[in-house]
C-alpha positions as CSV (number, residue, x, y, z in Angstrom):
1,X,0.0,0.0,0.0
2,X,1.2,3.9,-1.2
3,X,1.8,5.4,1.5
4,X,-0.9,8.4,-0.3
5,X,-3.2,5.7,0.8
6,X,-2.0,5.1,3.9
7,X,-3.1,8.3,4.5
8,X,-6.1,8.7,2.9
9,X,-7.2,5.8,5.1
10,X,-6.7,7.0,8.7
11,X,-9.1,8.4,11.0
12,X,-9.6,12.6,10.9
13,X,-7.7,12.7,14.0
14,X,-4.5,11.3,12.4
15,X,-4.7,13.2,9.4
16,X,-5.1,15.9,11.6
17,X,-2.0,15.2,13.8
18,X,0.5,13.4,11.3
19,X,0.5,17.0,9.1
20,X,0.7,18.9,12.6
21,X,3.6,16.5,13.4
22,X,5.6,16.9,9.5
23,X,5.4,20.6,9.6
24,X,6.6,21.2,13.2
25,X,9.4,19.0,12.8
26,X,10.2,20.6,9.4
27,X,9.7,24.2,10.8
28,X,11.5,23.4,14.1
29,X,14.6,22.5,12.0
30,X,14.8,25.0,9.8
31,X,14.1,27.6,12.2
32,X,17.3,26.0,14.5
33,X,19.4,25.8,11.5
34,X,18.2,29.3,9.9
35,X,18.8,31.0,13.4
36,X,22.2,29.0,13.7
37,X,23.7,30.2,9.9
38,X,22.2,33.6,10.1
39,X,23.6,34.1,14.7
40,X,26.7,32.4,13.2
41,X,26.8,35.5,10.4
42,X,25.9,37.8,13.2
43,X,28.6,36.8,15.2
44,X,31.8,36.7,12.1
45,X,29.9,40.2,11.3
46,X,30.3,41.7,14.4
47,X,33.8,40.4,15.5
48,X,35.2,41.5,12.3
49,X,33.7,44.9,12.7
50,X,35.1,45.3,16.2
51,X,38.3,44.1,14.5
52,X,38.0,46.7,11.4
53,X,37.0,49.4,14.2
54,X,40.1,48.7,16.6
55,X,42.4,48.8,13.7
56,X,40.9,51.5,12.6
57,X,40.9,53.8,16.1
58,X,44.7,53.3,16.5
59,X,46.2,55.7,14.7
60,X,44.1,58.0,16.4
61,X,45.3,56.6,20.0
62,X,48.8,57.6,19.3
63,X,50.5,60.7,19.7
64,X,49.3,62.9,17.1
65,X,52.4,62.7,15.4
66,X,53.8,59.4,16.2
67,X,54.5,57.8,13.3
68,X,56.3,60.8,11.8
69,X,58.6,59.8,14.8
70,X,58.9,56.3,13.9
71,X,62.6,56.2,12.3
72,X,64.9,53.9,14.0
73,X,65.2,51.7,17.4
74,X,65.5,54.4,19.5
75,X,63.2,57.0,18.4
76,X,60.3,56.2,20.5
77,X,61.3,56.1,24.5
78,X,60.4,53.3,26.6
79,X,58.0,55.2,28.9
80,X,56.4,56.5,25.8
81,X,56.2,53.3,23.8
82,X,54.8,51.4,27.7
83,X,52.2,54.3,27.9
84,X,51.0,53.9,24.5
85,X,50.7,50.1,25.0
86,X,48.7,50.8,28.3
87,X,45.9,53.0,26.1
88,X,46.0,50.5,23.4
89,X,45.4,47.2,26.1
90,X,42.5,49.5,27.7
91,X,41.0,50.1,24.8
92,X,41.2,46.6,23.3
93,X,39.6,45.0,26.3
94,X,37.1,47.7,25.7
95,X,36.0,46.5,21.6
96,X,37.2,42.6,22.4
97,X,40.0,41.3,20.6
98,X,43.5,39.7,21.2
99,X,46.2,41.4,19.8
100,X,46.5,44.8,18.2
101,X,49.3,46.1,16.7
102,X,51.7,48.2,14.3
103,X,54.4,47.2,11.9
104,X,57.0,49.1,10.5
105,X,58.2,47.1,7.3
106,X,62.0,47.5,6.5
107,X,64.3,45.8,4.1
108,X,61.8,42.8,3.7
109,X,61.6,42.6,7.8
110,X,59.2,43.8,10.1
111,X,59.2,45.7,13.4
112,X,56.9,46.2,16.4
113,X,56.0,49.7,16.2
114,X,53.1,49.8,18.9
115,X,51.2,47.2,20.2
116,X,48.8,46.4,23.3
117,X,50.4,43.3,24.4
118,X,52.3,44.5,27.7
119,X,55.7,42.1,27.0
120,X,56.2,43.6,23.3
121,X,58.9,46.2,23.7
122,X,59.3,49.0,20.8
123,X,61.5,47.8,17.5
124,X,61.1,44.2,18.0
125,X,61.4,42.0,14.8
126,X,57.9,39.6,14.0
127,X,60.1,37.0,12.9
128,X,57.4,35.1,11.7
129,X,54.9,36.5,10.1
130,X,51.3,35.6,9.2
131,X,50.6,35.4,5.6
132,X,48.0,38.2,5.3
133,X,51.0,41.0,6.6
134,X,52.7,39.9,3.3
135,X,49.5,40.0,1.1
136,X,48.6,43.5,2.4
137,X,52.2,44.5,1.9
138,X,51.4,43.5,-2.0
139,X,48.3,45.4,-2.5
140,X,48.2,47.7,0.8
141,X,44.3,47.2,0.6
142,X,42.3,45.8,4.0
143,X,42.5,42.4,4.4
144,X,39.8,40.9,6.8
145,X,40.6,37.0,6.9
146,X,41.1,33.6,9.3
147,X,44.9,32.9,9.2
148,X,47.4,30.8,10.6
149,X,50.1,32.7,12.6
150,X,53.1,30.6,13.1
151,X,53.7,32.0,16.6
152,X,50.1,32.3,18.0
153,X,48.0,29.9,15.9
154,X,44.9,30.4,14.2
155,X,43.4,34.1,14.2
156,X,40.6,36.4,13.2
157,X,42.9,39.3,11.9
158,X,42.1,42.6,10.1
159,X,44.6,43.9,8.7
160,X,45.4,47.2,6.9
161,X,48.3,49.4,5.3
162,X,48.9,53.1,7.2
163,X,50.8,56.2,5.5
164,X,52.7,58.5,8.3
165,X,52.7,62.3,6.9
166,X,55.5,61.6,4.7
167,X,53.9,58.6,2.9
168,X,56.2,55.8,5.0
169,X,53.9,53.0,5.2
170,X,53.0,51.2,7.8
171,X,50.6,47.7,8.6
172,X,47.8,48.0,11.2
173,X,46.1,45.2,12.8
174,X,44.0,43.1,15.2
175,X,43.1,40.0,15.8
176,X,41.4,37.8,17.7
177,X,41.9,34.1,18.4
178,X,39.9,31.7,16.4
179,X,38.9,29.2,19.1
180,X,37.2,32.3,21.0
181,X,35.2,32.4,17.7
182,X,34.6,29.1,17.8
183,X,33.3,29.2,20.8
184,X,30.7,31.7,20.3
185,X,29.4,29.7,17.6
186,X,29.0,26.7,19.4
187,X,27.2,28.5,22.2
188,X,25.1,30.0,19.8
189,X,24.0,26.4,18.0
190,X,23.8,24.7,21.4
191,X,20.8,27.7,22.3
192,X,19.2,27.5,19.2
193,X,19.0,23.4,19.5
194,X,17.4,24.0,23.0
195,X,15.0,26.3,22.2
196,X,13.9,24.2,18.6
197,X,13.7,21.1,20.5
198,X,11.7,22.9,23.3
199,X,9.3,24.7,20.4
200,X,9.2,21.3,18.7
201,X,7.9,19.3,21.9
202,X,5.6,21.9,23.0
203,X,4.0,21.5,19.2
204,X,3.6,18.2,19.1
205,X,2.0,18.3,22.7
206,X,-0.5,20.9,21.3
207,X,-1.1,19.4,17.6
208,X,-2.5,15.8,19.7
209,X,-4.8,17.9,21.8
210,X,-5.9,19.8,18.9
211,X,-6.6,17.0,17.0
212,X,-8.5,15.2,19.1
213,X,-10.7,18.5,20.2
214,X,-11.7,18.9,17.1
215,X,-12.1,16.1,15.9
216,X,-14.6,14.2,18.1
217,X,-17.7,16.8,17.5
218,X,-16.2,16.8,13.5
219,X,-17.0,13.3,14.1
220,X,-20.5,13.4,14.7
221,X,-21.2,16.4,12.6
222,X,-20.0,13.9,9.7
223,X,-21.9,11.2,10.3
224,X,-25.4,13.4,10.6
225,X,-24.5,15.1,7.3
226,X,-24.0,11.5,5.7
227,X,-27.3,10.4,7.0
228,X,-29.1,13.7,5.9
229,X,-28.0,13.2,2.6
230,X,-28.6,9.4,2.3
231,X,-32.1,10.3,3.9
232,X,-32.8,12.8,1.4
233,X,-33.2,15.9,3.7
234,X,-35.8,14.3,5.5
235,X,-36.1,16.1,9.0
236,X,-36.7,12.9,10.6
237,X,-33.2,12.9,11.0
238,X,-32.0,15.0,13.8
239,X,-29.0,16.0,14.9
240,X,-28.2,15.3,18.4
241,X,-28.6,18.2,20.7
242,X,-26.0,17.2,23.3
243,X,-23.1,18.6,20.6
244,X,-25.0,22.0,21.1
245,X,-26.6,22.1,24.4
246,X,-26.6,26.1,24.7
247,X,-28.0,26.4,21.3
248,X,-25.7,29.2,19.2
249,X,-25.5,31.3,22.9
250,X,-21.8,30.2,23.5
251,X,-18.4,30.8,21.9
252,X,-17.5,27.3,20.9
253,X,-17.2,27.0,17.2
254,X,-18.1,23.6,16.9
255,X,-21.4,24.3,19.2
256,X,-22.2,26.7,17.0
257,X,-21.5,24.9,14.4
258,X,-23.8,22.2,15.3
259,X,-26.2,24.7,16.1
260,X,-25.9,25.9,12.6
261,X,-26.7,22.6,11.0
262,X,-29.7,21.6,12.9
263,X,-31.2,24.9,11.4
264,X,-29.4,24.5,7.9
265,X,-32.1,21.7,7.9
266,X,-34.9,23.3,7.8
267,X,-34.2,25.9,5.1
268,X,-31.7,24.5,3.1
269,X,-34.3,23.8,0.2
270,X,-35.3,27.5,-0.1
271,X,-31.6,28.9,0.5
272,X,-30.8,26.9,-2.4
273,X,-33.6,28.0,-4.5
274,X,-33.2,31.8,-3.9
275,X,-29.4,31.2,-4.4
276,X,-30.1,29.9,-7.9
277,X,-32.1,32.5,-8.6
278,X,-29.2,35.5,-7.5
279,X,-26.9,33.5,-9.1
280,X,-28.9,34.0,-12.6
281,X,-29.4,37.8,-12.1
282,X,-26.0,38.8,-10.7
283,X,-24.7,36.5,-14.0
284,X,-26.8,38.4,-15.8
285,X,-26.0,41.7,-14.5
286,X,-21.9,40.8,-15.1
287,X,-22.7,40.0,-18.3
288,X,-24.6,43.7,-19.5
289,X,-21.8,45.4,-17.8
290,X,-18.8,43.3,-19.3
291,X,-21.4,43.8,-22.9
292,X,-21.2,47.6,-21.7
293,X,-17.5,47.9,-21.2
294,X,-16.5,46.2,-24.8
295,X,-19.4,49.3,-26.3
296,X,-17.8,52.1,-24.4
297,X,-14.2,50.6,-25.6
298,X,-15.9,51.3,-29.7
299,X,-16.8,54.6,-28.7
300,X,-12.8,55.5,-28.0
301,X,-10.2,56.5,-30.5
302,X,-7.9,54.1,-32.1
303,X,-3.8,54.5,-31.4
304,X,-2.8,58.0,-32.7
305,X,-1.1,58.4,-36.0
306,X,1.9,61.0,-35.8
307,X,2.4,60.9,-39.4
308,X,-0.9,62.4,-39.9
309,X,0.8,65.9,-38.9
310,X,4.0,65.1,-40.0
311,X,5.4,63.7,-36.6
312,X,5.1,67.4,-34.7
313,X,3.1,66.1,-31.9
314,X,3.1,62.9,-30.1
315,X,-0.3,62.0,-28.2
316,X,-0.6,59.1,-26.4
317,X,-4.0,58.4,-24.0
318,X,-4.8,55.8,-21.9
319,X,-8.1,54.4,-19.6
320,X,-7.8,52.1,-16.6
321,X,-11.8,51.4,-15.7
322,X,-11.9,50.5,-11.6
323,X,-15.1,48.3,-12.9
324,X,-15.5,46.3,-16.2
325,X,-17.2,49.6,-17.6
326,X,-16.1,53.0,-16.6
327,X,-17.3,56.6,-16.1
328,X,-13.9,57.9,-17.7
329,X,-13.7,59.1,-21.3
330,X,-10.9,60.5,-23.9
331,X,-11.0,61.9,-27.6
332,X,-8.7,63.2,-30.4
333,X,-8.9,63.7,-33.8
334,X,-7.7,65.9,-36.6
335,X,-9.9,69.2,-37.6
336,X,-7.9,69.4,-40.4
337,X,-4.4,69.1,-41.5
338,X,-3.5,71.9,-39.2
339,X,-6.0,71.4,-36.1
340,X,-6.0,68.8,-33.9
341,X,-9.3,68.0,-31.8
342,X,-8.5,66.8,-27.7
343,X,-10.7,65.8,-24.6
344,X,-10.7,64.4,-21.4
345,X,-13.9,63.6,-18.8
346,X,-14.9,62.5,-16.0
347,X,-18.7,61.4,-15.4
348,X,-20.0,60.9,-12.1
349,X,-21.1,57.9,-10.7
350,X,-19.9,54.7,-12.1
351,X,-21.1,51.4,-13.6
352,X,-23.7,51.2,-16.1
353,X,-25.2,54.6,-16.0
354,X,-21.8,56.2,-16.2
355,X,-21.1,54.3,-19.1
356,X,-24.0,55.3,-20.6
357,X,-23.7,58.8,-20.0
358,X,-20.7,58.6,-21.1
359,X,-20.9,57.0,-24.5
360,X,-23.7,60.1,-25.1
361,X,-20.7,62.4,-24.0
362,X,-18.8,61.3,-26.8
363,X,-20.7,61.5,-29.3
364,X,-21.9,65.3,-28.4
365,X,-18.2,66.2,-28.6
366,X,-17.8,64.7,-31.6
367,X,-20.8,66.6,-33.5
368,X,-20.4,70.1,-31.9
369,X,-16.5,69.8,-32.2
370,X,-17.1,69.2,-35.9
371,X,-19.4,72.0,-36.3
372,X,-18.3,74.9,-33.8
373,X,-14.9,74.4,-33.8
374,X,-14.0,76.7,-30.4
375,X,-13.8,75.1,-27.0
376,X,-16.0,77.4,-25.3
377,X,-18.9,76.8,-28.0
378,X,-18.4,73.3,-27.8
379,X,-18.8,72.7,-24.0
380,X,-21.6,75.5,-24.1
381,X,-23.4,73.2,-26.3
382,X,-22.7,69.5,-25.3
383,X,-23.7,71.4,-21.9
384,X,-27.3,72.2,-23.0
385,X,-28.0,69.1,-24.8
386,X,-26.9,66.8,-21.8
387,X,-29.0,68.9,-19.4
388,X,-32.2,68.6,-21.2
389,X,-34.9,65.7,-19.5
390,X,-31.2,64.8,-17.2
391,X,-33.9,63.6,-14.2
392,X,-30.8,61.8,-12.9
393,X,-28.4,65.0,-12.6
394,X,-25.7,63.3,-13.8
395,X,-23.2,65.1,-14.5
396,X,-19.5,65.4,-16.5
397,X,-16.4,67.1,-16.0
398,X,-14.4,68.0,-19.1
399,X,-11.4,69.7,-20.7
400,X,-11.6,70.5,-24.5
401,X,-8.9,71.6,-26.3
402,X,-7.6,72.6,-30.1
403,X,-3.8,72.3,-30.8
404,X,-3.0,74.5,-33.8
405,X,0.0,72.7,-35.3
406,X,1.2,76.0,-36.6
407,X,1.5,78.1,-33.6
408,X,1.4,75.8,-31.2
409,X,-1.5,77.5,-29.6
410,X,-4.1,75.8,-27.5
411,X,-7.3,77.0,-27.3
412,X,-9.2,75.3,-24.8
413,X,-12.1,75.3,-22.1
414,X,-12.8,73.6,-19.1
415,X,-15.9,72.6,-17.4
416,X,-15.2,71.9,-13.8
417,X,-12.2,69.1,-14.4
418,X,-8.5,69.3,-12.8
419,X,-6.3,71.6,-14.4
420,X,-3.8,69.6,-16.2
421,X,0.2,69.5,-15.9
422,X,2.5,71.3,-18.4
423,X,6.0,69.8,-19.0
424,X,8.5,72.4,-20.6
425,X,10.8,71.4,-22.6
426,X,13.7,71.0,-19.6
427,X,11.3,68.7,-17.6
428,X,10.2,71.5,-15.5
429,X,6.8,70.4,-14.3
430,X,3.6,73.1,-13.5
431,X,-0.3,73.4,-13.5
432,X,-1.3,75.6,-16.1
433,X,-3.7,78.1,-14.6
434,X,-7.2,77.8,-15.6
435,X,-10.8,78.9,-14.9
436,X,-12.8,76.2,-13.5
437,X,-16.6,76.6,-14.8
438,X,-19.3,74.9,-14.0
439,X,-19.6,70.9,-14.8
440,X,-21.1,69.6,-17.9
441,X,-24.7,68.4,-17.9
442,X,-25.7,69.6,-15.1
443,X,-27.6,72.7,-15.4
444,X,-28.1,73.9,-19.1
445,X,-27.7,77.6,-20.0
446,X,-24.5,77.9,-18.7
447,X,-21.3,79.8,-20.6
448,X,-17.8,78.6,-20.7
449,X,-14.8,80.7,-20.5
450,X,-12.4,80.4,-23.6
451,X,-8.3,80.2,-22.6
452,X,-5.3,79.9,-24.3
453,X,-1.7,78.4,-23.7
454,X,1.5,78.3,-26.1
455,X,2.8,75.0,-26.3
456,X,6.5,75.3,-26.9
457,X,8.5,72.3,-29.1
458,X,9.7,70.0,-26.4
459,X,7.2,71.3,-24.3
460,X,4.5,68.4,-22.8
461,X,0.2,68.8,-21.6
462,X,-0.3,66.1,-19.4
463,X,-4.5,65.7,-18.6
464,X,-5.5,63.6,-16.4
465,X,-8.3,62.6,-14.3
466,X,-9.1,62.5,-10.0
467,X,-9.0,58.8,-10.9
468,X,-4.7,59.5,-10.4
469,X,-4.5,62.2,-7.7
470,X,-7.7,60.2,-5.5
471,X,-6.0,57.2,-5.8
472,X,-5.6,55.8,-2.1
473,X,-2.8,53.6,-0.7
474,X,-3.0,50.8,1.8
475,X,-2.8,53.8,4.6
476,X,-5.9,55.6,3.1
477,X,-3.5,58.2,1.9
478,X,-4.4,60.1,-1.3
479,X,-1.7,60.3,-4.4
480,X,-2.1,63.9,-4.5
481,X,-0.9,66.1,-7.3
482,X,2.7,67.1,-5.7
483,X,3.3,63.1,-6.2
484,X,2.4,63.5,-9.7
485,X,4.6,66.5,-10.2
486,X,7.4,64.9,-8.5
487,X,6.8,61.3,-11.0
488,X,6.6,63.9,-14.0
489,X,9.8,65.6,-12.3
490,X,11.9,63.0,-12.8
491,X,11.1,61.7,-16.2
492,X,14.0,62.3,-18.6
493,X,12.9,65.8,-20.8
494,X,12.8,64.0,-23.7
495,X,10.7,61.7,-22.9
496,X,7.9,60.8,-25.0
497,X,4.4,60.8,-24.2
498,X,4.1,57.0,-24.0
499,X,6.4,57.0,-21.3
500,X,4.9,59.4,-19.9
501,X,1.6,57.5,-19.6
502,X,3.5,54.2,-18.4
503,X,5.6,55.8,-15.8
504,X,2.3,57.7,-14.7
505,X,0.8,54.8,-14.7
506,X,3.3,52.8,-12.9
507,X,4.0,54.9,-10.2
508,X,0.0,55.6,-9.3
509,X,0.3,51.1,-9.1
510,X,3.7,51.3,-7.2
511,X,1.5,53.7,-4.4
512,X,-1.4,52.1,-4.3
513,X,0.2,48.9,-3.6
514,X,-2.9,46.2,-2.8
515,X,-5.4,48.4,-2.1
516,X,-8.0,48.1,-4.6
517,X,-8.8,51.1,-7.2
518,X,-11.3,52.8,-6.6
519,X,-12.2,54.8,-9.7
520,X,-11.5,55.0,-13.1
521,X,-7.6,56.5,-14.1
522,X,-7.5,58.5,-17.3
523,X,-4.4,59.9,-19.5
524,X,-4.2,62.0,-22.2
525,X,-0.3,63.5,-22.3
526,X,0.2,65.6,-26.0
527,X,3.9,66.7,-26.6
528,X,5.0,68.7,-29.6
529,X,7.7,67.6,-30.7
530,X,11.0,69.8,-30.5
531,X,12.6,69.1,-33.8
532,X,10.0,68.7,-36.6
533,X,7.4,71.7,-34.8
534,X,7.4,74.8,-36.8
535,X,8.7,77.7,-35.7
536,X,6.1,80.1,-34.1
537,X,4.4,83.1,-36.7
538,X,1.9,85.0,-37.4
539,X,-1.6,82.7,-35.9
540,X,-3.8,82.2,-38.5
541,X,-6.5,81.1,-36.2
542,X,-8.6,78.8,-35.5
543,X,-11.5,77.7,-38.6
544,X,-14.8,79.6,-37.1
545,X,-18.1,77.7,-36.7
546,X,-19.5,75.9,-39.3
547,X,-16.4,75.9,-41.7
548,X,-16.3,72.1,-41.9
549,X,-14.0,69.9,-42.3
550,X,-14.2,66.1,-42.3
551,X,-12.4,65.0,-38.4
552,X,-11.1,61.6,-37.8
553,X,-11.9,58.0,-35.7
């Protein structure tokens, strides 16, 4: 027999208590092992830095000017060189450590300089010396390493080179016996063993009288299920009371639980019907919005063509829907050769009806821009047809514009949305001033004022909706528009306006983190483009109402 169906054939409580059993004594050993590498990396980590730090401090223990001194046998005075080695042996039983030193290298031999072992007198030769002085004597870098020292054994050394103010070299170090480290280590593995083997005991204790807790009442649940079934639901078949003998007036889950199925009994038949019958309608309901979001997605422009103006402007737009259809909207198109035709919305509410509203918004735009050809006319009529038998008050905010690929004017109007960003050419990063007007659809009658910007070569108009700045991270804090000006900040200036979008875009994900959106995020970033735009002349205008001209899907 598999051992799979060894398994599969043992009592709940087994199953229960042989996982219980696997993952303690899995988790116990890697967590004693784990804690062992990573103390045992603690402890190399912070010898050698009390090594690299002692080595380090020297110099700075010593006469100011001591190694200037350092010449001959009898530069340095024996009460000097004992007094130095006093500071040095205080301050090395301060950071921990065994020997610390100085070396003054001569004709391939080497000398005791300073040191803070009490019987090492000044100018004595290290006759034999460990291989990392000669190794730091090649390169003169650090060298932090284990090494065998013919005279004291096996050390923990940092070593390092030393200029005097002359540039004489000289070799620092300190070490510290390897057995000592050793010995930490075993210390450290030894409490990590104990305390696994304690965690792994006291698991196992509690996984058996888990098991069987649960299990018994499991049990009995089971075996009332199985006969409810066999018996067709009949409510001959009871449950018995004893598992649940406070009825659902207690804290124990399987009580309740019990509780729970003794009424599941008497209304599972009509649960099931009325859960057939949500089921239909909220599949139903998915299904019309899914239908609505593929209709709104029609009702946007295709990719723009830069070739259609001769590559001077790069537009790139973009729509991320919080729901499967969105409130959101964008629109561009050429006027003419000359005139190109932008918008960005915003309707309120979302789902369906904004979808709906929306798809109506679009189509307005598209009519009066063809017709009226000025921003201001355009949003004053949209405005009037929207608000007619609008019962709902549903309402939309939008920003029209018309880029003249001339001039580089923009004409343009805005009904109640956010001002949008301009980008100069440098990557300097501002909101262009504007007048914010009453919403669209709301209230017919209403006029729009009509603005105007100059939009450099090199210079970018990012539009955007309160989809990006209202976009909440996992500490309900808002994205906020100095967060956008910072992400637009530190875009290259020569980016283009798809990375625009995508960095946009990216950064608003990178905030929110796994926090849900909450409402639709819209783009619309135009840039002129700084080496095919014409120079700025005399503005012909824009076409006046009514002079037609066949625009663009």
């Amino acid at each position: 027999m598999s051992l799979g169906n060894w398994y599969r054939r043992q009592p709940v409580r087994r199953k229960i208590f042989i996982p219980f059993f696997a993952i303690t004594l899995f988790s116990s050993t890697l967590f004693t092992v784990y804690g062992f590498i990573q103390n045992v990396r603690a402890i190399e980590s912070e010898i050698d830095k009390r090594l690299l730090i002692a080595a380090l401090t020297m110099p700075q223990l010593l006469p100011e000017n001591y190694f200037d001194r350092v010449v001959a046998p009898d530069s340095i005075g024996a009460d000097e060189h004992w007094a130095n080695t006093r500071r040095l042996c205080a301050f090395l039983d301060n950071v921990g450590g065994t020997y610390l030193y100085a070396l003054h290298p001569e004709s391939n031999r080497y000398y005791f300089v300073a040191s803070a072992a009490t019987d090492t007198m000044y100018w004595v030769q290290y006759t034999n010396p460990a291989p990392n002085i000669y190794e730091v004597q090649k390169t003169w870098e650090p060298n932090i390493s284990t090494t065998p020292d013919p005279d004291w054994g096996l050390l923990r050394s940092v070593v390092m080179g030393h200029k005097d103010a002359a540039g004489r070299r000289f070799i620092v170090g300190a070490d510290i016996h390897a057995y000592e480290v050793e010995a930490l280590k075993r210390r450290a593995f030894l409490n990590f063993f104990i305390m696994g083997f304690a965690s792994f005991l006291l698991a196992v204790v509690f996984s058996y009288v888990a098991s069987y807790t649960i299990t018994q009442p499991l049990i009995r649940l089971s075996n009332f299920t199985r006969r409810l079934v066999e018996g067709g639901f009949s409510s001959a078949i009871r449950l018995d009371e004893a598992l649940f003998p406070d009825g659902n007036q207690t804290k124990a889950e399987t009580a309740i639980l019990a509780f729970d199925f003794d009424r599941m009994q008497a209304n599972l038949a009509e649960h099931i019907a009325q859960l057939k019958i949500t089921q239909s309608a909220r599949e139903r309901a998915e299904s019309e919005l899914r239908i609505a979001g593929q209709i709104q997605e029609t009702f946007l422009p295709g990719a723009f063509d830069p070739a259609e103006f001769g590559g001077r402007v790069q537009l790139h737009a973009l729509m991320k829907t919080a729901k499967q259809a969105g409130g959101d909207l964008f629109d561009y198109f050429a006027l003419d050769e000359s005139h190109l035709f932008f918008a960005i919305g915003d309707v309120s509410g979302k789902g369906m009806p904004a979808a709906m509203f929306m798809s109506a918004v679009v189509v307005l735009l598209r009519s009066a821009a063809k017709q009226w050809r000025e921003p201001a006319e355009i949003l004053r009529r949209v405005n009037d047809d929207l608000a007619i038998r609008n019962e709902s008050c549903t309402f939309v905010t939008l920003f029209v514009g018309i880029l003249d690929m001339r001039t580089g004017e923009v004409v343009f109007a805005n009904g109640g949305h956010n001002p949008p960003r301009r980008r100069t050419a440098a990557g300097e990063v501002s909101a262009v001033p504007v007048k914010t007007n009453m919403v669209v659809g709301a209230l017919g009658g209403r006029a729009f004022a009509r603005e105007s910007l100059a939009l450099r070569p090199g210079e970018t108009l990012i539009l955007y909706t309160d989809g990006v700045t209202e976009a909440f991270d996992e500490a309900d804090a808002l994205y906020g528009e100095a967060r956008l000006d910072r992400c637009l900040s530190a875009l290259p200036a020569e980016a283009p306006a798809a990375e625009v979008v995508r960095a946009l875009v990216a950064d608003v994900a990178a905030f929110s983190g796994s926090r849900e959106q909450s409402d639709d995020i819209t783009l619309l970033v135009l840039r002129r483009d700084p080496e095919k735009a014409e120079p700025s002349g005399k503005q012909d205008g824009l076409i006046q109402p009514n002079a037609g001209s066949a625009g663009r899907r």
